[in-house]
VOPAGU-2260 file (C-alpha; in pm, 1 decimal, decimal comma):
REM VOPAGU-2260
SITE   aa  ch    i         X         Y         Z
SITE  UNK   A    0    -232,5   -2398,1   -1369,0
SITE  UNK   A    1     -91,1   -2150,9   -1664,2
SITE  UNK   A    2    -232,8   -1782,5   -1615,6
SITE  UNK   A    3    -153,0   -1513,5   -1807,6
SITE  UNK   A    4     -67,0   -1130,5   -1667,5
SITE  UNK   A    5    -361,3    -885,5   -1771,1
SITE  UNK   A    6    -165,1    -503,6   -1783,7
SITE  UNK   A    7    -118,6    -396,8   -1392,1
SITE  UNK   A    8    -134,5    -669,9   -1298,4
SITE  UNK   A    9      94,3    -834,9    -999,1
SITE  UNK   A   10     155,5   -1171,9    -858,0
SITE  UNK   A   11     -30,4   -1151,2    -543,8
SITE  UNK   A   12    -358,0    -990,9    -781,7
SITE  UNK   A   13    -299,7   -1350,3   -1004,1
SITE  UNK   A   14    -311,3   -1565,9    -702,1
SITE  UNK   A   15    -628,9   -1377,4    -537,6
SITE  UNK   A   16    -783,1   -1381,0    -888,9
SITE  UNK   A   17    -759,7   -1718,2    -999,8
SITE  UNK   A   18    -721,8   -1918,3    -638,5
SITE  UNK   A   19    -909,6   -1730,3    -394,5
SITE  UNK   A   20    -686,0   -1710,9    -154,2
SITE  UNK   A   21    -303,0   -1553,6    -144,3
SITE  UNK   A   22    -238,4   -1729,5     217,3
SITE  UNK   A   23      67,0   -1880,9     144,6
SITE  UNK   A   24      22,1   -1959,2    -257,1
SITE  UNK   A   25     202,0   -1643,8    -355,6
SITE  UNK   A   26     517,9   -1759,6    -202,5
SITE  UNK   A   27     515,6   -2080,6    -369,6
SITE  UNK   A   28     393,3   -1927,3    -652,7
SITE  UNK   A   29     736,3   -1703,1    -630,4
SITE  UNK   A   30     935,5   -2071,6    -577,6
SITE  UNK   A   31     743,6   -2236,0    -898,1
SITE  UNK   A   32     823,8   -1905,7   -1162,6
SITE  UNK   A   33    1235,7   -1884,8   -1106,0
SITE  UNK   A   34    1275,1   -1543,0   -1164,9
SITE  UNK   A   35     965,5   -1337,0   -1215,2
SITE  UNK   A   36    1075,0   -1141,6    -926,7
SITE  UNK   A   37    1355,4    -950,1   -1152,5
SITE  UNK   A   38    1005,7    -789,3   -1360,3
SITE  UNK   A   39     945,0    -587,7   -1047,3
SITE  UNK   A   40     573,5    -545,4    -821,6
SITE  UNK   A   41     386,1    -475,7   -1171,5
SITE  UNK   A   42     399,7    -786,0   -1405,5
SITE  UNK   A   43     453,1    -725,5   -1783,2
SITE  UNK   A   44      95,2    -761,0   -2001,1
SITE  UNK   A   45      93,8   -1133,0   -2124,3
SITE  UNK   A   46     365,6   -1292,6   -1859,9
SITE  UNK   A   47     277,3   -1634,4   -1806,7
SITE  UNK   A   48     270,9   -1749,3   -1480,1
SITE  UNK   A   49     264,9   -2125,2   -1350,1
SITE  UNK   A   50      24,1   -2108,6   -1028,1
SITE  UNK   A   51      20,4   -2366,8    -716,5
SITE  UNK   A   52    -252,4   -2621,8    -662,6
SITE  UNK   A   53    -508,3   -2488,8    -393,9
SITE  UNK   A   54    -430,1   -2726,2     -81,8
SITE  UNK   A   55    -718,3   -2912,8     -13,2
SITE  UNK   A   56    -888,3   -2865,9     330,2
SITE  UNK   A   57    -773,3   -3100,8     637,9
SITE  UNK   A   58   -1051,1   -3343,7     744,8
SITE  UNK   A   59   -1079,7   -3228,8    1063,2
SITE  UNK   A   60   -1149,1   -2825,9     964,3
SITE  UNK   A   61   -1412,8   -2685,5    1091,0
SITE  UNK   A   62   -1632,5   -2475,1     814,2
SITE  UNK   A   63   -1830,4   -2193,1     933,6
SITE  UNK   A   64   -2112,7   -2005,6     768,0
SITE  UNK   A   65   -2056,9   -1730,3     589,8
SITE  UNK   A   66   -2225,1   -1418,5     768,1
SITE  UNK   A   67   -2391,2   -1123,1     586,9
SITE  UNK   A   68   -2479,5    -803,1     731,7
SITE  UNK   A   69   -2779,7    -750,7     480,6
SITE  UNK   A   70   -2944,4   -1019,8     276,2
């Protein structure tokens, strides 16, 4: 997937954004865009960025409800 940097905004920030998640996507994110390391923590406005595929979940993962404090 093809994103493109708003102004402050970093790799990690791209990954949460779009994915979800940032366990372990924003290193291969790092591997997939040779390079976009040398534009420092802050990416330029309008970088594109290639982003990883979301693994899908292993069959035998066990989901667990999602617990609010107030409803």
């Amino acid at each position: 997937m093809r994103v493109m940097a708003l102004q402050g905004d970093t790799l990690d920030a791209l990954c949460h954004r779009h994915l979800g998640t940032t366990a372990g996507l924003v290193e291969k994110a790092l591997a997939l865009n040779y390079g976009i390391s040398l534009h420092g923590p802050i990416l330029p406005l309008g970088t594109v960025v290639e982003l990883p595929e979301v693994p899908a979940p292993s069959i035998g993962a066990v989901v667990r409800p999602l617990v609010q404090l107030w409803d």
